[in-house]
N, C-alpha and C positions, 0 to 999 in steps of 0.2 A: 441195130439198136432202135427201138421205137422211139419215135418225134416225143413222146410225151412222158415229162420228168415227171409229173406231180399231178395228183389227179384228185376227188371228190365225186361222189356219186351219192344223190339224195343226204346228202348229210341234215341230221338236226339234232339240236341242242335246246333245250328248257330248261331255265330255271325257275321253280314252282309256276306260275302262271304264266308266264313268259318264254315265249319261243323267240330263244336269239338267234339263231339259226334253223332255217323254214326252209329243206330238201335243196341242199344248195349242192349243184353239180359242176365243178368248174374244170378244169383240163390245159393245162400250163405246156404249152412247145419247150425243149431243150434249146436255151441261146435263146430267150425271149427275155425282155423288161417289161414286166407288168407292175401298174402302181391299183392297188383297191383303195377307192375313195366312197363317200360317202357322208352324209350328215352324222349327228352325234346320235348313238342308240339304233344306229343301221346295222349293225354285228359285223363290224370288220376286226374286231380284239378276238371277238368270240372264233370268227372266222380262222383268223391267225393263230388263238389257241391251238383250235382240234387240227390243222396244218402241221403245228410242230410239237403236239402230243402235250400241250399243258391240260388239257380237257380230250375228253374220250367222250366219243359221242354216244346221244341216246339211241340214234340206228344211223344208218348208211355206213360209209368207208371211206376209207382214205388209201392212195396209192404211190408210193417213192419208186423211181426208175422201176417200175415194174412189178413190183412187191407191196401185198397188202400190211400196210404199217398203222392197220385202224385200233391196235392192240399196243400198240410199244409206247412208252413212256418219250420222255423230250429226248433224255440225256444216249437212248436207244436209237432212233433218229437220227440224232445227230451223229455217232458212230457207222449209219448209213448214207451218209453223205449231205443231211443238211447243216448250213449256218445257221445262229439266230442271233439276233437283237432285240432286246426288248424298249420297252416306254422309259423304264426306270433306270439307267443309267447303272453296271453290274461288273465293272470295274472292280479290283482291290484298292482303295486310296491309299491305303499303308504298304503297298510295295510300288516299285518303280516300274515303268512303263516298259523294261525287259523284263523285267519278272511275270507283269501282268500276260506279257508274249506267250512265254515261256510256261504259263499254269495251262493258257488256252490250248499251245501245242499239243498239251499231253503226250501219250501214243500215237503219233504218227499212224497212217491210212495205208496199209499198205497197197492201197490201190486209188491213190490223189491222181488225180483227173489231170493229164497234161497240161501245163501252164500253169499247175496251181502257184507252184514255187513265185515266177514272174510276177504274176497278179500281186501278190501276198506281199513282193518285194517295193513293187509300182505303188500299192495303199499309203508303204509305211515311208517313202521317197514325197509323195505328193500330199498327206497330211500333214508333213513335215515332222513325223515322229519317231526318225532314226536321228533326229539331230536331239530327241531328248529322253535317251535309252537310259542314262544310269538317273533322270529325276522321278523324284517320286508323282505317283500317277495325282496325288491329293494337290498338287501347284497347278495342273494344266487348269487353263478355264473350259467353261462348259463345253464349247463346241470340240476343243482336243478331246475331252473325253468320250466323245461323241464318236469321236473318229477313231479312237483306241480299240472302242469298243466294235466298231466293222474290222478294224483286223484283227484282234481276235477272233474276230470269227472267220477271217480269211485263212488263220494259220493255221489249223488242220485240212487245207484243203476241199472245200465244201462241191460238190455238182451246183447247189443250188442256195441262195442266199436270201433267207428271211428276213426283213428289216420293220421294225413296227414303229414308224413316226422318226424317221433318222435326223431328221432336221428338228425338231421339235426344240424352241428356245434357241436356234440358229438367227443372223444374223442373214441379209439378202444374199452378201456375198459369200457370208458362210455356207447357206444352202446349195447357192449358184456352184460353190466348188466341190460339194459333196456331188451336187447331180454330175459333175463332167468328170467325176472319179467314177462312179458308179458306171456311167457309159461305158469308160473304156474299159472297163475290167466286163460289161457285157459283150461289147464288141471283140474282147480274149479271147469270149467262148465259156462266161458263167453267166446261170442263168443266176437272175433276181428278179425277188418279188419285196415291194413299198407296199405296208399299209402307211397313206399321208394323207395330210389335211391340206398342204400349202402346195395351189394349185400353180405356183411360178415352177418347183419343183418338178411337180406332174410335166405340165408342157414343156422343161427343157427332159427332162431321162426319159418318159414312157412313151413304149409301142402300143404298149395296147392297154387301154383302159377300164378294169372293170367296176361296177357303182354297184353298192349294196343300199338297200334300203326295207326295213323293217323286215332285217334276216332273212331277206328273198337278193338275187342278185336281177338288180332293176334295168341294166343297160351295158352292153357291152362295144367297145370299137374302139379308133384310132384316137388320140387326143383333140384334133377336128370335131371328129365325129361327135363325142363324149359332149365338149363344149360348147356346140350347136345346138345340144340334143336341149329342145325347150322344157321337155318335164325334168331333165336333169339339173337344167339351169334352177328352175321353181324349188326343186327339192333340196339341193345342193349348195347352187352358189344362190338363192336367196332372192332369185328376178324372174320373171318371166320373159 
């Protein structure tokens, strides 16, 4: 089985004047945590769209476990073994937090990646969200919702797990314990990919760090490396 789950080749994307995404070729290891960061208006949403099929690009492709998937829609995708999570918080608030389980499960995979079970099991022990199976999902505060929403997406069994800004409105410690859940469920043996902003985040989960910048990808290497990188700093965190 080849090293690489998720692929990108020359992808771009324009809206009327605007190219959000400018030939972007990226190539994701299986068992890898990568976080894409970036300033505002870098194309890391965009990025993450054509990734899990909300935007279909104007050329290049896209590639799942081996399969070009530059054509399939999200919800097709994800039946091929991606997760996703989105910005917006996608949750049912009118049903209880098994129910909400239970809609994500659907159809079972009949071909769930070993460990999925475990992983799925380990989310819903360490968000603490087996202890609030029959409440309805509309009582959790933000941050359980947050976390609801990773397992659902754990519970079909995913190869590879999309997350767009997971901490987003999280608390320090709430972020701190989303990254050392995230770990462990990479250290399983699933891969994930973070689009974030909160760089405490970035340096406790990621291996590898990629920067977008004016829908080009501007820098790529280890969290060190990323955070050193002085035009990164300038663009990104805001110093030279």
């Amino acid at each position: 089985m080849s090293d690489t789950i998720l692929a990108t080749e020359r992808l771009v994307k324009r809206f009327g004047g605007v190219t959000a995404a400018d030939n972007v070729s990226v190539s994701l290891r299986r068992g890898e945590l990568r976080c894409l960061i970036g300033p505002n208006g870098a194309g890391k949403s965009t990025l993450f769209a054509l990734l899990c099929g909300i935007y279909l690009p104007d050329s290049g492709s896209v590639r799942l476990n081996g399969n070009d998937v530059t054509s399939l829609q999200a919800f097709q995708r994800v039946r091929r073994g991606l997760g996703l999570t989105f910005q917006t918080n996608r949750t049912y608030h009118a049903l209880s937090v098994r129910q909400n389980l239970e809609t994500a499960l659907g159809a079972p995979r009949n071909d769930r990646p070993e460990g999925a079970e475990s992983r799925y099991q380990y989310a819903l022990e360490r968000f603490g969200l087996d202890r609030d199976l029959d409440r309805p999902a509309r009582e959790l505060p933000h941050h359980r919702l947050q976390w609801l929403e990773i397992a659902m997406a754990l519970a079909s069994g995913p190869d590879i797990l999309l997350l767009d800004e997971p901490t987003a409105g999280m608390s320090p410690d709430e972020t701190l314990q989303t990254a050392r859940v995230l770990k462990h469920l990479n250290g399983e043996g699933l891969t994930i990919v973070v689009v974030e902003h909160d760089i405490a985040f970035v340096r406790e989960a990621a291996q590898v760090v990629t920067v977008l910048h004016q829908g080009r990808i501007f820098a790529e290497g280890s969290v060190t490396e990323i955070t050193e990188h002085q035009d990164v700093r300038r663009i990104y965190l805001g110093r030279a």
